[in-house]
C-alpha positions as CSV (number, residue, x, y, z in Angstrom):
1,X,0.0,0.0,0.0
2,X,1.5,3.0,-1.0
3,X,0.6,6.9,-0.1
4,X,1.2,9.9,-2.4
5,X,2.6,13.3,-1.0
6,X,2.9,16.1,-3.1
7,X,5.0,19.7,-3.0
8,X,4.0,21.9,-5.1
9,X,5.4,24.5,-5.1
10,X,8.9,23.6,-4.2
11,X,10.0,26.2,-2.7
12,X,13.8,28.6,-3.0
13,X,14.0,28.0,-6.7
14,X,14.1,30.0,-9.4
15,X,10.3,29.2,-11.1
16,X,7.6,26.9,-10.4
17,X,8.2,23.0,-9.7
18,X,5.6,20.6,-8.3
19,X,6.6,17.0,-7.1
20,X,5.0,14.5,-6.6
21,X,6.1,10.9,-4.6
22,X,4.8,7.4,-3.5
23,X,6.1,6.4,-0.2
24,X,5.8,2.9,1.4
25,X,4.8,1.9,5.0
26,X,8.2,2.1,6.3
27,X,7.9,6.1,4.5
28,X,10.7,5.2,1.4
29,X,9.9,7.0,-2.2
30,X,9.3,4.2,-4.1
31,X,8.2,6.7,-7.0
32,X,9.2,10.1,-7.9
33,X,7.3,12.4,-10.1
34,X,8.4,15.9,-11.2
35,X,6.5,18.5,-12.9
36,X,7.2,22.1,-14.9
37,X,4.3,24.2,-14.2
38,X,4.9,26.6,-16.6
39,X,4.6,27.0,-20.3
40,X,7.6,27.2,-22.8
41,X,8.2,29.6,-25.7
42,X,10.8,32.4,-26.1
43,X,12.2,29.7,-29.2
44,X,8.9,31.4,-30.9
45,X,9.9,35.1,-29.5
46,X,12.6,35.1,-31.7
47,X,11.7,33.3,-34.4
48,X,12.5,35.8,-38.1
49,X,14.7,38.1,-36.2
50,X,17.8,39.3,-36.9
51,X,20.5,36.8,-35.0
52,X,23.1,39.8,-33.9
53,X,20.1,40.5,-31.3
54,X,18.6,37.4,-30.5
55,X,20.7,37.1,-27.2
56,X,19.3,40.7,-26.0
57,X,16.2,38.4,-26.2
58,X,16.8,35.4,-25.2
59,X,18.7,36.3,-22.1
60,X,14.9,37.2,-20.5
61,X,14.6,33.4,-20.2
62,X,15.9,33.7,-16.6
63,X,16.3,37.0,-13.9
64,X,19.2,34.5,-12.3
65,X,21.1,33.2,-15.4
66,X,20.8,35.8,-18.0
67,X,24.6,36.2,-18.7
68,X,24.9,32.8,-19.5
69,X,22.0,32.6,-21.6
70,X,23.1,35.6,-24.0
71,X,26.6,34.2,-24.0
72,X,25.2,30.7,-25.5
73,X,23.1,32.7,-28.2
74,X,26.0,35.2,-28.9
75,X,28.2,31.7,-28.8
76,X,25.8,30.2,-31.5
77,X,25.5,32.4,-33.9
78,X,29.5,32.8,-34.2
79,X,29.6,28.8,-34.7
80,X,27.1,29.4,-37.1
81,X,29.0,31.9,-39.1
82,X,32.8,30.7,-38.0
83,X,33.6,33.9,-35.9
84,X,36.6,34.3,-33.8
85,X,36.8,36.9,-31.3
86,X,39.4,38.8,-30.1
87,X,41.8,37.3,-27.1
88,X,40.9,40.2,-25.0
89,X,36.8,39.4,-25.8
90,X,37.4,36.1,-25.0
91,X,38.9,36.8,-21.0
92,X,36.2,39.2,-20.9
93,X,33.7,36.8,-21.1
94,X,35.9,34.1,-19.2
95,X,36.1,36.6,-16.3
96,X,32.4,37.2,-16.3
97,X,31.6,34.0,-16.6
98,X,33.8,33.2,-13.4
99,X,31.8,36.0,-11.5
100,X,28.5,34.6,-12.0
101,X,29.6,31.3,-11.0
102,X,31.3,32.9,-7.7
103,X,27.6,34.3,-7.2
104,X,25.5,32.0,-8.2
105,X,26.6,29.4,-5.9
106,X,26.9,30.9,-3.1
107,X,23.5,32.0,-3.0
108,X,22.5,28.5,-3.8
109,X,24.5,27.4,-0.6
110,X,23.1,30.1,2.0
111,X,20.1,31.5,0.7
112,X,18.4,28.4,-1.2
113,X,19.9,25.3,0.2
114,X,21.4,25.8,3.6
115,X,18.2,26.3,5.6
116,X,17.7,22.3,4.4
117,X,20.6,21.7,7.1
118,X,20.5,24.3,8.9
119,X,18.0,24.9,12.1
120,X,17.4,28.8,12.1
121,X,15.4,28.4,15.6
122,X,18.2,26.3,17.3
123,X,20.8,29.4,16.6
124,X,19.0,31.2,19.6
125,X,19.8,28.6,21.9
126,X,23.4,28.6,21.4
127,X,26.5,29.8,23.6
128,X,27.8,32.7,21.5
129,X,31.3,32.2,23.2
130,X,31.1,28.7,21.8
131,X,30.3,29.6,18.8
132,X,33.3,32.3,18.8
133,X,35.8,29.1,19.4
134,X,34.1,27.1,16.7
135,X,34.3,29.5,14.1
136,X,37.9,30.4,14.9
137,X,39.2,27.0,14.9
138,X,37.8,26.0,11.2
139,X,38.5,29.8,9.6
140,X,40.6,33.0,9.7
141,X,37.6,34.9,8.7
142,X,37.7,38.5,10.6
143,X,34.4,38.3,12.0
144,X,34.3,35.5,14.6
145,X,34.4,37.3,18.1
146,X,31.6,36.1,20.6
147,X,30.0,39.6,20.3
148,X,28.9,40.0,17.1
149,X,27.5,36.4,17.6
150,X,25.9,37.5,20.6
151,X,24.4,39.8,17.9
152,X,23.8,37.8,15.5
153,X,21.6,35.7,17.7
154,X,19.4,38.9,19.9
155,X,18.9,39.5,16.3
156,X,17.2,35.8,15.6
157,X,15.4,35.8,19.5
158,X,14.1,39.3,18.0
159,X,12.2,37.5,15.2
160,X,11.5,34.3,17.3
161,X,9.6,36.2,20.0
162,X,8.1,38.2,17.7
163,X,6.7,35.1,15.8
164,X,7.0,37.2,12.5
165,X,10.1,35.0,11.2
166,X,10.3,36.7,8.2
167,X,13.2,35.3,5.4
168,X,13.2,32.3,7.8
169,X,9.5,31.9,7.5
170,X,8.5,28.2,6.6
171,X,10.7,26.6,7.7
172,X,10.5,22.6,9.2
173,X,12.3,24.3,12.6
174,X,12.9,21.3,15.1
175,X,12.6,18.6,12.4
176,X,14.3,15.4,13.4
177,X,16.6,15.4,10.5
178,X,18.4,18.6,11.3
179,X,21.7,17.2,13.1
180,X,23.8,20.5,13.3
181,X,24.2,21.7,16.8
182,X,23.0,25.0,18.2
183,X,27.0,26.7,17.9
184,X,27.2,25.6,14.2
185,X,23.9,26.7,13.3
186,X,24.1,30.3,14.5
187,X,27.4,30.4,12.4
188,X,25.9,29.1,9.8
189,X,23.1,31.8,10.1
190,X,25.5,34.4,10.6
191,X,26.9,33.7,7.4
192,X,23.6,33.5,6.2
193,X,23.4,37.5,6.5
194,X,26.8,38.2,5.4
195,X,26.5,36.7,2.3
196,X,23.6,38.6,1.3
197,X,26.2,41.8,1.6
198,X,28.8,39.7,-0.1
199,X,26.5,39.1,-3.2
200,X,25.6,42.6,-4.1
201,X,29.5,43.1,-4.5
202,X,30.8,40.5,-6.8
203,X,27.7,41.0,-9.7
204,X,29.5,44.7,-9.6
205,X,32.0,42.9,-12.2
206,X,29.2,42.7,-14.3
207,X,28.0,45.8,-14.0
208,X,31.5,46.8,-14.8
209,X,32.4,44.8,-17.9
210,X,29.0,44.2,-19.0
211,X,27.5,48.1,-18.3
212,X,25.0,46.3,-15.9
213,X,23.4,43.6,-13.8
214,X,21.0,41.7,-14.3
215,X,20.9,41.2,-18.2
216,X,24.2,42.6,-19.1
217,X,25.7,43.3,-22.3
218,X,27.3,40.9,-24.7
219,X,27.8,41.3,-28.8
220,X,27.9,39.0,-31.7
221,X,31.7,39.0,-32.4
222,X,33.4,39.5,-28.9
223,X,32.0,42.3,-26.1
224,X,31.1,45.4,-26.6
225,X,33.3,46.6,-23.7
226,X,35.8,49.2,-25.1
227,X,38.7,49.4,-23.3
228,X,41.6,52.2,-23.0
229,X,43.0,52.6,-19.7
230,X,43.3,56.0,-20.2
231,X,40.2,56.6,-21.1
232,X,37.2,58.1,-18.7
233,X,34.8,56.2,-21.4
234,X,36.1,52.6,-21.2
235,X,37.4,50.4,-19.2
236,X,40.4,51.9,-17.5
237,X,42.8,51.2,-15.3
238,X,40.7,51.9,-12.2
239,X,37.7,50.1,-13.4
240,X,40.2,47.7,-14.3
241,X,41.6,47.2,-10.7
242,X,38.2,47.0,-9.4
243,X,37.4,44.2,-11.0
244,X,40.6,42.8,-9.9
245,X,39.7,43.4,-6.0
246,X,36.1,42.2,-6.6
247,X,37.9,38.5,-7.5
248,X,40.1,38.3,-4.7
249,X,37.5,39.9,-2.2
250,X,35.1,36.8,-3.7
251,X,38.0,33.9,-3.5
252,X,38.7,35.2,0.2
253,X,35.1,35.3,0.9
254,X,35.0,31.4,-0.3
255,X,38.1,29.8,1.0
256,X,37.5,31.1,4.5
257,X,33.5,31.5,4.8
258,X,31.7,29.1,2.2
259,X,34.2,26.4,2.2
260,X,35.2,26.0,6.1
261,X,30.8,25.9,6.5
262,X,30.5,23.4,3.6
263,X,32.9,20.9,5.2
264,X,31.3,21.8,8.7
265,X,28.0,21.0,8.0
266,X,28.8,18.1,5.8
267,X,30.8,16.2,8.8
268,X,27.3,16.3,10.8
269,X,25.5,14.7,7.8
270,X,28.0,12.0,6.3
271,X,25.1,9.5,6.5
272,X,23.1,11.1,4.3
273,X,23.9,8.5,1.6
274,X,20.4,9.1,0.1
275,X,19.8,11.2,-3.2
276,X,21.8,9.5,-5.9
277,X,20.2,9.2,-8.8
278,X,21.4,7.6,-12.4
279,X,24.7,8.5,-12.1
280,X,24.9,8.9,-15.6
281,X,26.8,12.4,-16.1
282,X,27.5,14.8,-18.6
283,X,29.5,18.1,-19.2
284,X,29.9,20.0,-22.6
285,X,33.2,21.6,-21.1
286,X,34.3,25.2,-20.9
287,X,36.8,27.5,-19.7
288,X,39.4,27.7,-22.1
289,X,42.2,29.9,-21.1
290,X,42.6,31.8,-24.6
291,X,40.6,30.4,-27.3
292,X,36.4,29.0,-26.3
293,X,37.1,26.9,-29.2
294,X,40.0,24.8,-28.4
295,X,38.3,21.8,-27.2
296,X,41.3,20.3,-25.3
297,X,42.1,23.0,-23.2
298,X,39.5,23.4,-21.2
299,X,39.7,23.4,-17.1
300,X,36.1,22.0,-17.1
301,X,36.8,18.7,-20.0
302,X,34.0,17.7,-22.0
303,X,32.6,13.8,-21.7
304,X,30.4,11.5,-20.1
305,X,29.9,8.9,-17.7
306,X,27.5,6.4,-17.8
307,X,26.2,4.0,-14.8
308,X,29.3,5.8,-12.6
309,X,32.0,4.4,-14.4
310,X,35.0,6.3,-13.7
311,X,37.4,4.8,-16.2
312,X,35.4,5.5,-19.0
313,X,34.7,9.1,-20.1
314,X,33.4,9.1,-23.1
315,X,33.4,11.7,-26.1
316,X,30.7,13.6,-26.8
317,X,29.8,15.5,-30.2
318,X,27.0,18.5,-29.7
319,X,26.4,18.9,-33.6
320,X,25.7,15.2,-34.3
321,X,22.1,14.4,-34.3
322,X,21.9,10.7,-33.4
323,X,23.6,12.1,-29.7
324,X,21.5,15.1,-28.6
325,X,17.7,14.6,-29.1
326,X,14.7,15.7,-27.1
327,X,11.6,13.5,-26.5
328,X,8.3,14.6,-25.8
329,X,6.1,11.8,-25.0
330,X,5.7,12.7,-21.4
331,X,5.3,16.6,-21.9
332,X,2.7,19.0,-23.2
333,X,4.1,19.1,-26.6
334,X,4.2,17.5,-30.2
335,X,6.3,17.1,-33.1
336,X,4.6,17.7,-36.0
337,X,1.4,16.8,-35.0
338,X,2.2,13.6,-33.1
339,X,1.9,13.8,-29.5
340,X,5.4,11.5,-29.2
341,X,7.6,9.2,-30.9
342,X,11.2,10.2,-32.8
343,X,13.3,12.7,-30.3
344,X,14.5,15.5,-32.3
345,X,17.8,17.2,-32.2
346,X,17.6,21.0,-31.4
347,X,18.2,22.1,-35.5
348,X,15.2,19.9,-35.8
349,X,13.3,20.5,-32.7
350,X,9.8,22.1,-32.4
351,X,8.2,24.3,-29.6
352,X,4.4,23.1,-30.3
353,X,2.1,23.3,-27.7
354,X,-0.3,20.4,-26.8
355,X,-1.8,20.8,-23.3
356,X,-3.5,18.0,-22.2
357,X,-3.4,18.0,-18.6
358,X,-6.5,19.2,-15.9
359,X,-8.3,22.3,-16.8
360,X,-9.2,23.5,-13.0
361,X,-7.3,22.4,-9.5
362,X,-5.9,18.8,-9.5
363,X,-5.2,16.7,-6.3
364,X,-2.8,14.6,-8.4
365,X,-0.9,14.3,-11.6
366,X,-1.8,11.9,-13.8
367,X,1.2,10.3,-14.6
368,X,0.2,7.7,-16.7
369,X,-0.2,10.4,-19.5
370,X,1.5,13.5,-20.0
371,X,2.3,15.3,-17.0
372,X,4.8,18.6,-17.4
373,X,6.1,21.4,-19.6
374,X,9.6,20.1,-19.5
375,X,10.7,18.0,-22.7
376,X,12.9,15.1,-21.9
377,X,16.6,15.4,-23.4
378,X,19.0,12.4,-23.5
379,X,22.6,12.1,-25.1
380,X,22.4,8.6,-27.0
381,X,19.0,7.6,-25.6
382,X,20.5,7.9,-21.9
383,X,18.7,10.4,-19.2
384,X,21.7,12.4,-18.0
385,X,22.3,14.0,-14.7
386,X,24.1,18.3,-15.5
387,X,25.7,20.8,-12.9
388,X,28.2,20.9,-10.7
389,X,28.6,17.1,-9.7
390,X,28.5,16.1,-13.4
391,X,31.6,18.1,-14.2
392,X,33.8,17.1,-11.3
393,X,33.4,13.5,-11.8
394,X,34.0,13.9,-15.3
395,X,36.8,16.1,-14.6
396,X,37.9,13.7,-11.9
397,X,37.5,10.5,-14.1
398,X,39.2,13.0,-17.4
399,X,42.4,13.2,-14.8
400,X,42.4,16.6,-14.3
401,X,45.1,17.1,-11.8
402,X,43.2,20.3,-9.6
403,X,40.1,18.1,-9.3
404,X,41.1,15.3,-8.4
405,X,43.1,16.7,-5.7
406,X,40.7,19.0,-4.9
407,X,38.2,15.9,-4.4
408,X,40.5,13.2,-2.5
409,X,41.3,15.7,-0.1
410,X,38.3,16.6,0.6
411,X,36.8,13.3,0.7
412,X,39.9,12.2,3.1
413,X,39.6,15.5,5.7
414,X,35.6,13.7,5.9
415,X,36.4,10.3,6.2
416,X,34.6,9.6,2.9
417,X,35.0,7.3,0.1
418,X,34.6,8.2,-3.4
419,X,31.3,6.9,-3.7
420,X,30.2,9.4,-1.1
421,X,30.0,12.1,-4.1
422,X,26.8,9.8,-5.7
423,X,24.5,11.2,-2.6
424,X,22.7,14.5,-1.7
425,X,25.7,15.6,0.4
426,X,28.2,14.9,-2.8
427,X,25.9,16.6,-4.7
428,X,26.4,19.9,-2.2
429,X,29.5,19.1,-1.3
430,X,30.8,19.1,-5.5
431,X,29.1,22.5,-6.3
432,X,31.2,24.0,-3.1
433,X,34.6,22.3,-4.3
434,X,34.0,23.7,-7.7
435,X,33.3,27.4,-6.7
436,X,36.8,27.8,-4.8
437,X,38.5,26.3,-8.8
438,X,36.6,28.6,-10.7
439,X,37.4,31.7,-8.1
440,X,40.7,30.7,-8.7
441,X,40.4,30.5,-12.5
442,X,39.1,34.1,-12.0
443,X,41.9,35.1,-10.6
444,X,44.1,33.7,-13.6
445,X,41.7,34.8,-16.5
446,X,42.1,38.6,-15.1
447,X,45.7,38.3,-14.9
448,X,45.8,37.4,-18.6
449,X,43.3,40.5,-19.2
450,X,45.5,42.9,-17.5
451,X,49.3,40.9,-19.3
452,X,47.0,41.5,-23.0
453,X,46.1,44.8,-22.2
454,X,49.7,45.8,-21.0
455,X,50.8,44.0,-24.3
456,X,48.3,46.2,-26.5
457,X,45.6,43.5,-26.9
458,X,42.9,45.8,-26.2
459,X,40.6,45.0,-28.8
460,X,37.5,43.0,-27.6
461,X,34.7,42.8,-30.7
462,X,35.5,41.3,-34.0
463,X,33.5,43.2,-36.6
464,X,34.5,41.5,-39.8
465,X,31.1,39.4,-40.4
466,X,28.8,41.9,-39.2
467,X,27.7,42.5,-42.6
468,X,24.8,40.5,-43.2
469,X,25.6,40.2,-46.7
470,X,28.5,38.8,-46.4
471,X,26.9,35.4,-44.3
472,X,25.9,32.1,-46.0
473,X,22.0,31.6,-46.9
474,X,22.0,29.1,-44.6
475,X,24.4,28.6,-41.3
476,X,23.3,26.8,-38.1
477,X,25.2,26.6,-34.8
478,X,25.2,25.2,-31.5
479,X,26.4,27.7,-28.9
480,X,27.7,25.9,-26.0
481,X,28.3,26.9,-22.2
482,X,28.7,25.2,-19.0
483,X,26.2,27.6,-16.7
484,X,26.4,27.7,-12.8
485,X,23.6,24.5,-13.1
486,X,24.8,22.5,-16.0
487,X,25.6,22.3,-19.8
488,X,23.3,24.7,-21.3
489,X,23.1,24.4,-25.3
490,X,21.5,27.5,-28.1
491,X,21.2,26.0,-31.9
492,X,20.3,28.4,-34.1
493,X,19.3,28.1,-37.7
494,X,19.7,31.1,-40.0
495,X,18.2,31.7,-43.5
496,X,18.6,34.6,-45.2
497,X,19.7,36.6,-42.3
498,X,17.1,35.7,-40.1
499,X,16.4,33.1,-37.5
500,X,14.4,30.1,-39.2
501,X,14.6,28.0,-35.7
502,X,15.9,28.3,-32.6
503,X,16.0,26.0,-29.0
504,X,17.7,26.2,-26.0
505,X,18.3,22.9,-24.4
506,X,19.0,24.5,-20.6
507,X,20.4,22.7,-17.4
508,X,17.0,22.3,-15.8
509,X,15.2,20.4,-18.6
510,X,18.4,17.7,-18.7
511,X,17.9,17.0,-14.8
512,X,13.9,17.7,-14.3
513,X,12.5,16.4,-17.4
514,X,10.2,13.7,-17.4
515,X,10.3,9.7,-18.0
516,X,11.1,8.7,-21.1
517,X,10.4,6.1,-23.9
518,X,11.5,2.4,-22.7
519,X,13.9,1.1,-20.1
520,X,16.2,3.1,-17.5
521,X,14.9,6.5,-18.6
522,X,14.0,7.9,-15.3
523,X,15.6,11.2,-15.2
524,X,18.0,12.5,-12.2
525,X,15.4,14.7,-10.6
526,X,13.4,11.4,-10.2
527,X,15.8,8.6,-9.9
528,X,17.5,11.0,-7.2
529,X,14.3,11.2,-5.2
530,X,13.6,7.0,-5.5
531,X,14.9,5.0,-2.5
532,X,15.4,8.4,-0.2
533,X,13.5,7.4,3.3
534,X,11.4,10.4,5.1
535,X,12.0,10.6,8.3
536,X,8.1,12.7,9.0
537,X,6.0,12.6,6.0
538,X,4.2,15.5,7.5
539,X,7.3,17.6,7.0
540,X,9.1,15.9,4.0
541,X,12.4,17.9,4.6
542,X,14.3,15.1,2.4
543,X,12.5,15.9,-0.8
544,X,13.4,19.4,-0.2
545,X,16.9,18.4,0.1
546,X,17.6,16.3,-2.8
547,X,15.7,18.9,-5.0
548,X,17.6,21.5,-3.8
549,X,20.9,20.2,-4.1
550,X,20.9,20.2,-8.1
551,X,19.5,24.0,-7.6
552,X,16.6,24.0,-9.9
553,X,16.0,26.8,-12.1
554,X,12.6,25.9,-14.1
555,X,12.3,29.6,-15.4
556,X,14.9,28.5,-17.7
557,X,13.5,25.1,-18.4
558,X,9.5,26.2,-19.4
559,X,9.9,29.8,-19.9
560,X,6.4,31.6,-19.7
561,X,5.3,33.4,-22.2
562,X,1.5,34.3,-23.6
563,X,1.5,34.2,-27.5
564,X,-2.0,35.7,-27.3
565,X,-2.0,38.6,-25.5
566,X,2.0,38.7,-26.1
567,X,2.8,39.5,-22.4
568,X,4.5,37.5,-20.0
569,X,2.7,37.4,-17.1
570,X,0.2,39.0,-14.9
571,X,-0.7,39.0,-11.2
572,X,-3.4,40.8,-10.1
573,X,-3.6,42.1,-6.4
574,X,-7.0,42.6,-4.2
């Protein structure tokens, strides 16, 4: 006899999920169902208009990842018309890039993950002094003295008392899953808060080199970021060294907050073995250190694992059809007019919609039919798991030398094996691991900025096929980009200077999409959630968790849009 329980909406995400999940007696998730909520369509926003500004577009997708949405669609339409940009462009970008990746997971780690480990109500039972000696022994960090503790936690009595708990709001306080101790959780909360200030200073990079966050700028053929260091209208030399602060302000900020927390936290939760998944992983690659198009060099490698074999990566081709299709049985779609079937690859694919689901308020999904907005993408028939943990063990497996070692010694200061990375915790743990490489990464891409610019190499936009004119009738092109949550693909077709298709495969869709056709195609979202035991299914804190730890972002996998009225959205108050 089984019971169903159902979330919706999960909450700290960017966009609307619902889940849904059959537990046994003994309260294990025997099945998992996720749902999109939401219905796709920007493809059809741009459809006929002129590629150069598609990515101005397209970037609306998400209010979290909109750099690295324009970057794919600048990134496709230079494969599509063979476009090099300029070194100096290119560490633009890199540097970017390596902000938003900086930013983007901390946030996740504080603001929309921590609270699943973290007891916010338990902080105001806890000896400040203790907390003091706790901090200091795991961290350098400045602010660690038992009074601004002492603060910190009057601060979360204040809102306690009041019973107005604001941010903290909703949370499962008390649960019996929450292991941390009352010292480590009023650290953790004071973090919390300190992050929030820490966040509103590292996005300044992009509102430096790309004239403004959110949405910043980007340009077919390299960045349209003039610089002259001698200039008050470019990017000089102070702008220049504020960037440079910004990065080591961020990697300081990580190796001595984010870090010491992550590896706190996870030694109170090493038995949280739960959370899985396929372990079937795969990462596009990126990050090269002069040239986005030479494949070899890149920090993050491109490959893919399959049933967590480790001495196996194998190659993986974007542009070939037969390894990159989307399937649409299971979603409100169809390919030209069938409601399932043949997946198509992105030059192919279709954004039709087809919505066959409950008209008015629904107690359940009906999950025998078509249940969610999110297509279902697989790389050679395989569901495949995208984001942070995907690129580390392909990295780890590829032999890069700073991941590995970055991983064993982690996994040795825990007590861990290496099978402790396909769980929940591993999951967290990887995304934590990879922010303190790429701050470091930072650090080297705006050291190669500065050396180019000191040699000269100051140009940063290519403007040698802007003609129209001069393109091919036709030209397609995959732009490629490993975002903060996964490989994130653009393909654009172009025909007579306009775009005939266009679909964005984003991380989201790879890891929430739906069953697929056959055997062994549950996807990660699902898989991850099958086998995980609740500990109260009043309160089911464990589905929150293993959600949370691939940090969803479903505004990017069914972006809204209303081709009727041709608005977005509306919410009507009173």
């Amino acid at each position: 006899m089984s019971e169903r329980i159902v979330v919706d909406p999960i909450t700290r995400i960017e966009g609307h999920l619902r889940v849904e999940v059959d537990i046994d007696e003994k309260g294990i998730i025997k099945e998992a169902y996720s749902s999109g909520t939401a219905v796709r369509g920007l493809e059809l926003i741009v459809k006929d208009r002129d590629p150069r500004d598609v990515w101005a577009f397209i970037q609306r997708i998400c209010g979290v990842c909109t750099s690295t949405h324009a970057l794919a669609s600048v990134r496709s339409v230079e494969a599509a018309l063979d476009i090099k940009i300029p070194l100096a462009g290119h560490l633009v970008r890199n540097v970017m890039l390596e902000a938003q990746y900086m930013h983007d997971h901390v946030v996740h780690f504080y603001h929309l993950h921590a609270l699943d480990w973290v007891d916010v109500i338990s902080a105001a039972s806890a000896d400040p002094e203790a907390t003091s000696k706790l901090a200091q022994s795991i961290s350098p960090w400045s602010k660690s003295s038992p009074g601004y503790f002492k603060d910190i936690q009057d601060k979360v009595k204040k809102l306690v008392t009041s019973g107005q708990l604001g941010i903290f709001a909703n949370g499962y306080w008390g649960h019996p899953a929450y292991k941390l101790p009352a010292e480590a959780n009023l650290m953790a909360v004071a973090h919390y808060l300190e992050a929030l200030d820490w966040q509103k200073e590292i996005v300044k990079v992009h509102t430096i080199l790309g004239g403004k966050n959110p949405h910043p700028h980007f340009q077919v053929g390299g960045m349209a970021t003039p610089i002259d260091i001698n200039s008050d209208n470019a990017i000089h030399a102070e702008k220049l060294m504020h960037v440079s602060k910004l990065i080591d302000d961020g990697i300081k900020f990580i190796n001595e907050v984010y870090i010491p927390d992550l590896l706190a936290i996870a030694s109170f939760y090493k038995d949280a073995t739960y959370g899985g998944g396929i372990q079937n992983f795969l990462s596009i690659g990126d990050f090269a250190p002069k040239d986005f198009n030479d494949v070899p060099s890149y920090r993050m490698p491109r490959g893919a694992i399959l049933n967590g074999n480790l001495n196996d990566v194998l190659p993986v081709d974007p542009e070939d059809p037969s390894e990159i299709q989307e399937y649409i049985d299971n979603a409100w779609y169809t390919y030209d007019g069938k409601d399932g079937g043949k997946g198509k690859h992105p030059y192919d694919g279709e954004t039709t919609f087809n919505y066959t689901g409950p008209k008015k308020e629904y107690k359940n999904l009906d999950t025998d039919k078509k249940y969610t907005w999110c297509k279902a993408p697989r790389w050679k028939g395989h569901p495949m798991e995208v984001g942070p943990l995907a690129r580390m063990v392909v990295g780890y497996a590829a032999g890069k030398k700073d991941i590995q070692d970055i991983v064993n010694g982690t996994l040795e200061k825990l007590g861990l094996p290496i099978s402790a990375l396909f769980t929940v915790l591993g999951r967290t743990a990887a995304r934590g691991l990879e922010t303190k490489l790429i701050a470091d990464w930072g650090r080297e891409d705006m050291d190669a900025l500065l050396k180019a610019i000191k040699n000269g190499q100051t140009t940063t936009f290519d403007s040698s096929k802007w003609d129209p004119s001069t393109w091919p009738k036709t030209a397609k092109g995959g732009g490629l980009i490993e975002a903060p949550r996964g490989f994130l693909g653009h393909w654009i077709v172009i025909e007579d200077g306009k775009t005939a298709n266009y679909q964005a495969i984003v991380p989201t869709t790879w890891n929430a999409s739906p069953k697929g056709v056959g055997e062994n195609q549950i996807a990660p979202y699902e898989a991850s959630l099958m086998g995980t035991p609740l500990a109260d299914k009043e309160q089911p804190l464990e589905i929150i968790r293993v959600i949370h730890s691939f940090d969803p972002c479903l505004a990017c996998a069914v972006h809204l849009t209303d081709l009727e009225n041709k608005q977005t959205t509306e919410i009507k108050l009173g």
